[in-house]
MARBA-3410 file (N, C-alpha, C, O; in Angstrom, 1 decimal):
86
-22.1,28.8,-7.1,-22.0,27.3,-7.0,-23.4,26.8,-6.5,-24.1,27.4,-5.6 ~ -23.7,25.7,-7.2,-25.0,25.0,-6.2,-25.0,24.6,-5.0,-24.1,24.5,-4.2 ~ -26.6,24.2,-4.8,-26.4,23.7,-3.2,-25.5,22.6,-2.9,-24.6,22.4,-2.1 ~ -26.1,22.0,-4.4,-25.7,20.3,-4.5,-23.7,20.0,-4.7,-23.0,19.1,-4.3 ~ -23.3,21.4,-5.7,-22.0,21.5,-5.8,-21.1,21.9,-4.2,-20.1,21.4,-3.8
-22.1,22.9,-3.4,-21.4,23.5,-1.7,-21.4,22.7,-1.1,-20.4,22.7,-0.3 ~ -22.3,21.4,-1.1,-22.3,20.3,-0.5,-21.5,18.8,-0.5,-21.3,17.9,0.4 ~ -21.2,19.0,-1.9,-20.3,18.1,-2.1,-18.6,18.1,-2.5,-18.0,17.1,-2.9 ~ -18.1,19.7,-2.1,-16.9,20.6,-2.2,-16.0,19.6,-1.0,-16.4,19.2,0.1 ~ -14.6,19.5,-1.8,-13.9,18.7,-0.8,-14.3,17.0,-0.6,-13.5,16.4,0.1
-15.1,16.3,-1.2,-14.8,14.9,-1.2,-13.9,14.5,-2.2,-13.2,15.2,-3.0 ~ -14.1,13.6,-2.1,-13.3,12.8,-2.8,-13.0,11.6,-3.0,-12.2,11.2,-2.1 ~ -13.3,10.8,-3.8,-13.6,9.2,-3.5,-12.1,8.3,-4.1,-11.4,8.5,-5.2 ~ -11.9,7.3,-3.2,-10.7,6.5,-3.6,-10.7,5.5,-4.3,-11.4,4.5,-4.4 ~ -9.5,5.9,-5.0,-9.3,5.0,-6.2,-8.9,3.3,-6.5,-7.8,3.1,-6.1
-9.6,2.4,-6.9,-8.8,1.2,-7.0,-7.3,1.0,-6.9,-6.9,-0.1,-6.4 ~ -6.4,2.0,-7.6,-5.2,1.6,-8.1,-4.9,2.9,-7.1,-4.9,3.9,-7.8 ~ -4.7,3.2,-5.8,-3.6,4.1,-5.5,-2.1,4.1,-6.0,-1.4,3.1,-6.2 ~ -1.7,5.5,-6.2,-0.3,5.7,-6.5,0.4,5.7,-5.1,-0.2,5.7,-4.0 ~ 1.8,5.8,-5.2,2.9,5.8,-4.0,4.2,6.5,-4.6,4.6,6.0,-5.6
4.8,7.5,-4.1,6.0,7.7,-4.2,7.3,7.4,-3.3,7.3,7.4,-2.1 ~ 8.2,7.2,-4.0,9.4,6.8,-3.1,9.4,7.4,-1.8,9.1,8.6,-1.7 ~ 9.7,6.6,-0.4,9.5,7.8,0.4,8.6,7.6,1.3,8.7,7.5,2.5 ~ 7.2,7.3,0.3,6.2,7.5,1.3,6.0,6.2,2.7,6.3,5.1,2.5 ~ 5.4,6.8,3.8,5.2,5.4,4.7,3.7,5.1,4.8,2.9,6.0,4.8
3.5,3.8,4.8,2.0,3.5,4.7,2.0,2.6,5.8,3.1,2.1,6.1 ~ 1.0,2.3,6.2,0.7,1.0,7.0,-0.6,0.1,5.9,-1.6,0.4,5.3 ~ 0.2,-1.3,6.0,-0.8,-2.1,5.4,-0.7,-3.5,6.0,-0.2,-3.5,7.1 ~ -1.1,-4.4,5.6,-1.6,-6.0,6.1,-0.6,-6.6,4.8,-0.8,-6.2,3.6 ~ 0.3,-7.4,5.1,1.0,-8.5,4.2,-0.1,-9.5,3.7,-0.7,-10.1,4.6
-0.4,-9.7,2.6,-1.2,-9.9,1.9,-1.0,-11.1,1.1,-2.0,-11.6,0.7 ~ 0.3,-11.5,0.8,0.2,-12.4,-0.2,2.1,-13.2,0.1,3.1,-12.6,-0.1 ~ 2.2,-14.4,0.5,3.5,-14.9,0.6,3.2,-16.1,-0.3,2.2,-16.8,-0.4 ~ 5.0,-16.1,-1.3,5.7,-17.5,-2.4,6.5,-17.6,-2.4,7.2,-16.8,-1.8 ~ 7.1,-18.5,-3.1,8.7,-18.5,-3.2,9.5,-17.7,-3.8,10.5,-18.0,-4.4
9.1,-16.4,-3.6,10.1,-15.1,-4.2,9.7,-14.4,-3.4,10.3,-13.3,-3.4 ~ 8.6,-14.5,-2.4,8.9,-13.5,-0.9,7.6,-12.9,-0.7,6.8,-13.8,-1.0 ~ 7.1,-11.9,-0.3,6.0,-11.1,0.4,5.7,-10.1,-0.3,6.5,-9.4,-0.8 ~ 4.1,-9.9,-0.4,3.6,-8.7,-0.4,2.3,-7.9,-0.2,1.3,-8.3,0.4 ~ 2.4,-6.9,-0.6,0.9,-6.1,0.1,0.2,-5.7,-0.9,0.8,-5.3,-1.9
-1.1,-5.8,-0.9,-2.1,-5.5,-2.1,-2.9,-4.1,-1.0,-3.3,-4.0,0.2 ~ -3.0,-3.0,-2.3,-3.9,-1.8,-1.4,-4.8,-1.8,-2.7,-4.9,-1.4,-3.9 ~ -5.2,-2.1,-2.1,-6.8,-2.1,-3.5,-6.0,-2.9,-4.8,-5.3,-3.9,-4.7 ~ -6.3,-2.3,-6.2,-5.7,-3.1,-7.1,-4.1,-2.8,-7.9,-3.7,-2.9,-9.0 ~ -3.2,-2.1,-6.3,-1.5,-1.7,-6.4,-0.8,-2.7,-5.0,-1.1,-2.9,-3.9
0.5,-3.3,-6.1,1.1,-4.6,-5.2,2.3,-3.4,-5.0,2.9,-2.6,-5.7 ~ 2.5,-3.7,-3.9,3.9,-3.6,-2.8,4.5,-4.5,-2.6,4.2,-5.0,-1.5 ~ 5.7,-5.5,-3.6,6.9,-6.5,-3.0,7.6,-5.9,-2.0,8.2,-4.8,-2.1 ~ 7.4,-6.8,-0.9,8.3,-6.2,0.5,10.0,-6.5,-0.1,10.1,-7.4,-0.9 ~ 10.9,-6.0,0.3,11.7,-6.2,0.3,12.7,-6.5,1.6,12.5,-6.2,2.8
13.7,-7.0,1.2,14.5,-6.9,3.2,14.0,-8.7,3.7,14.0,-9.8,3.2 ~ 13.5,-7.9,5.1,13.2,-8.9,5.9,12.0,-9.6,5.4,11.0,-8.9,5.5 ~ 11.9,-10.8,5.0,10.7,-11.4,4.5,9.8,-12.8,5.1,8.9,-13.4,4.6 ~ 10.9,-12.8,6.9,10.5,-13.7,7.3,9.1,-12.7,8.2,9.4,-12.0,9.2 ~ 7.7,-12.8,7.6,6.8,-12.6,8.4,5.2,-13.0,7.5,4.7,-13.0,6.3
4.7,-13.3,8.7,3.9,-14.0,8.2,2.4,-13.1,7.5,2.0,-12.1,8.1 ~ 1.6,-13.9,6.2,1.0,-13.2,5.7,-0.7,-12.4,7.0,-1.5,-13.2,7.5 ~ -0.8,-11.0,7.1,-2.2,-11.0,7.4,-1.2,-10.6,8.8,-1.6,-10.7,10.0 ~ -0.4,-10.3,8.6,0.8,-9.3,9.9,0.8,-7.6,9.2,1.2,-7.1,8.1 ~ 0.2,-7.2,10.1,0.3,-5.7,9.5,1.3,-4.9,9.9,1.9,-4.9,11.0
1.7,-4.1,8.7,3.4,-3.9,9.0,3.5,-2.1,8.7,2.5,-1.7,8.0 ~ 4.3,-1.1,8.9,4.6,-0.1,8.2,5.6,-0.3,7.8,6.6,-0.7,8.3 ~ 5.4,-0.1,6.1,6.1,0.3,4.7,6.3,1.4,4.4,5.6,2.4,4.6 ~ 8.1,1.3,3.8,8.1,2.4,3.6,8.7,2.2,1.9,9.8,1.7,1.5 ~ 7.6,2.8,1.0,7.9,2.3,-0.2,9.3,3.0,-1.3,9.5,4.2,-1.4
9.9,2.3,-1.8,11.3,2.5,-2.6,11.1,2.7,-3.8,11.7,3.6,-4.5 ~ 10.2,2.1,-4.3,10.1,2.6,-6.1,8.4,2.2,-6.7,7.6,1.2,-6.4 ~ 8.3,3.1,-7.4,6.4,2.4,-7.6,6.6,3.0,-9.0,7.3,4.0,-9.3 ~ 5.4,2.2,-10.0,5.6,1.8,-11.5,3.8,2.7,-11.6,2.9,1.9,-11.5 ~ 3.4,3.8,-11.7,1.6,4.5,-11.8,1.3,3.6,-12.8,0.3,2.9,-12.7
2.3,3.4,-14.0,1.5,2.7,-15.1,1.0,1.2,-14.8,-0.1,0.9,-15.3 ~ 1.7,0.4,-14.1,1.6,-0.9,-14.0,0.8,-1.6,-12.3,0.4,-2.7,-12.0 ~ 1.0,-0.2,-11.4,0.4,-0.4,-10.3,1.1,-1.3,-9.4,0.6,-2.0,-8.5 ~ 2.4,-1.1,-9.6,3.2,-2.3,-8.9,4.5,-1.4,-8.2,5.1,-0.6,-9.0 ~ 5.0,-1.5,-7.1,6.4,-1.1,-6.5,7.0,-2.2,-5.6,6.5,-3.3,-5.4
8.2,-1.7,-5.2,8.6,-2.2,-3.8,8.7,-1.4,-3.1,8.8,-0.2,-3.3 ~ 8.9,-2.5,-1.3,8.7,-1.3,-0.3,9.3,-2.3,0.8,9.1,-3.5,0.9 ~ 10.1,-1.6,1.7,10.8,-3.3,2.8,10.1,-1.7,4.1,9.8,-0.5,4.2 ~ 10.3,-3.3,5.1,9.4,-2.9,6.2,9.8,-1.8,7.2,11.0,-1.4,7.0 ~ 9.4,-1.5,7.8,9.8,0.0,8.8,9.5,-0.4,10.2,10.4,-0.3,11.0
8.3,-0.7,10.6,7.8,-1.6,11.8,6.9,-2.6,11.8,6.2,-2.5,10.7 ~ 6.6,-3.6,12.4,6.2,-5.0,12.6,5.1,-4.2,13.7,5.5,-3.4,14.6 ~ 3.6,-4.5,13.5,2.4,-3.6,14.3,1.8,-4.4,14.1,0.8,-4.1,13.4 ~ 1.7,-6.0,14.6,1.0,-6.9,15.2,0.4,-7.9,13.8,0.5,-7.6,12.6 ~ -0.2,-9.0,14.4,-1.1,-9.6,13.3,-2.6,-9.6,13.4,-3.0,-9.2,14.5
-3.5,-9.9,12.5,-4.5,-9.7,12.8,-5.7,-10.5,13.3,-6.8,-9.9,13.5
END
């Protein structure tokens, strides 16, 4: 291996569209509220909150997401803890 390959072994740079699987818990910032409810943008993949939807946007919350679409970049996910606003 090169220097240049030894040296750069193990990064790994993040993607616009993260994926999510059912299950997983994330922490994010509520991002976007309308008249059909709340959600989180992580780079260019939306999380519709589900559940409790009285909270206000730019309140960072842990999600715990229920179903996510890799092709379309889109799931839902209802809240787990309420961790302040920003």
């Amino acid at each position: 291996m090169s220097r240049l390959g030894k040296l750069l072994a193990g990064w790994t740079f993040r993607t616009a569209t993260p994926s999510f699987e059912p299950g997983d818990v994330i922490t994010a910032f509520v991002t976007h509220s309308d008249g059909e409810g709340v959600s989180s943008r992580i780079g260019d993949s939306v999380l519709r909150i589900e559940g409790d939807t009285e909270v206000d946007v730019e309140t960072k919350v842990r999600l715990k997401v229920t179903s996510f679409d890799d092709q379309n970049h889109v799931g839902t996910a209802e809240i787990v803890e309420f961790l302040g606003e920003f």
